[in-house]
C-alpha positions in Angstrom: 115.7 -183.6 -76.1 117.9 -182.2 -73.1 116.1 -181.6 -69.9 117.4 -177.7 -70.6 115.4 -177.4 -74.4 112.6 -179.1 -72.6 112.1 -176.9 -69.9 112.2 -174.1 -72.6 109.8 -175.4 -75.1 107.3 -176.1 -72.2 107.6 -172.4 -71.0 107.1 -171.1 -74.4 103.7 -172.7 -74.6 102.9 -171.7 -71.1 103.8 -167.9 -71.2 101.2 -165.7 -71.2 101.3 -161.9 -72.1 101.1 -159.0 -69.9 98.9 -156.3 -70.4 99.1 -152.6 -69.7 95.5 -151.2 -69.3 94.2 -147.8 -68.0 90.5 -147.6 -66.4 88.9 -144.7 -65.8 88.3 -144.2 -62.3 84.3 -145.2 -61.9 85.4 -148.6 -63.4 87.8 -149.3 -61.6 85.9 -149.3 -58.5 83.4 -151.8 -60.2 86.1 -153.4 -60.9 87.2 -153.3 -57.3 83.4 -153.9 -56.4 83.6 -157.3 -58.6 86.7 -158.2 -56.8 84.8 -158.2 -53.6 81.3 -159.4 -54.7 82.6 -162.4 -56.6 85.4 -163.2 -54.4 88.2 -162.8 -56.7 91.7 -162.9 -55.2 92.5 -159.9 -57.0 92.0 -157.6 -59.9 94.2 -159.7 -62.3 91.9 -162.5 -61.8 88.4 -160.9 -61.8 89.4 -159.0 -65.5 90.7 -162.5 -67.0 87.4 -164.2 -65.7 85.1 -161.3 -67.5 86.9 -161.7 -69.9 87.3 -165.2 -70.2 82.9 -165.4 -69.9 82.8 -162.6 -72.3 84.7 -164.3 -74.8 82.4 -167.6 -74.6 79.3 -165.7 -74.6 80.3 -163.9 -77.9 81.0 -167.3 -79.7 77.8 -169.4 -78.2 75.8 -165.7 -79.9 77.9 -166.5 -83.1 76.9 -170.1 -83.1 73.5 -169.0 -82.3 73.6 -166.5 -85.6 74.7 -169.2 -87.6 72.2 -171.1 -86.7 69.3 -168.7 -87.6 71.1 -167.9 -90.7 71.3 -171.6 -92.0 67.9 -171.9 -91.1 66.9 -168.9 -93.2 68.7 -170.2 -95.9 67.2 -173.4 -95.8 64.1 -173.3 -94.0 61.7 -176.3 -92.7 59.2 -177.5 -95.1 55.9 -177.6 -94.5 56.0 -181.6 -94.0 58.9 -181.9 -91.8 56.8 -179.1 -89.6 53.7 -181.4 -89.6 55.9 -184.4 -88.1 57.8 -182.3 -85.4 54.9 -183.0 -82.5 55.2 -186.5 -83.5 59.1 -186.9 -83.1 59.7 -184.9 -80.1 57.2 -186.5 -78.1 57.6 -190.2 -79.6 59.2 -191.9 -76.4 57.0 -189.7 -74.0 54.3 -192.3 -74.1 56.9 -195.2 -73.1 55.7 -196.5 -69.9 59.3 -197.9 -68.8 60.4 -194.5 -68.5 60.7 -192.2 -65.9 59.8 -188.7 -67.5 59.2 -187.4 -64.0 62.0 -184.9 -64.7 60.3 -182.9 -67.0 
């Protein structure tokens, strides 16, 4: 591939796309107040990292929902119940272990 394609493909995966966005005045100057508390460079910056934490707390919540849902579907039984003190606390009786971190 010619340097010239290369340099094109590469900043077609890099691009990124510009946003026009209008805040009402009160949030922009929490936004502005973020910029300042959290030490953001600027406003770009401060929105994309909301947004960016924002994003990843919605999907651990999803993962977390589908979590309770597959164990609604498909609850415990009564026996695997009964033997849950005994494996999560199996190897806390070892005596070559350091469980001092507990």
């Amino acid at each position: 591939m010619r340097s010239s394609k290369r340099q094109a493909v590469r900043y077609i995966f890099h691009m990124s796309t510009q946003l026009a966005l209008r805040l009402p005045a009160d949030l922009l100057a929490d936004l502005d107040w973020l910029v300042g508390r959290c030490s953001y460079s600027n406003r770009t910056e401060a929105m994309r990292s909301t947004l960016e934490a924002a994003i990843k707390f919605e999907r651990s919540r999803m993962i977390d929902e589908q979590y309770v849902t597959a164990y609604n579907d498909t609850p415990q039984t009564d026996e695997e119940l009964e033997d849950l003190p005994k494996q999560s606390f199996a190897n806390l009786d070892d005596e070559d272990e350091d469980w001092s971190w507990l």
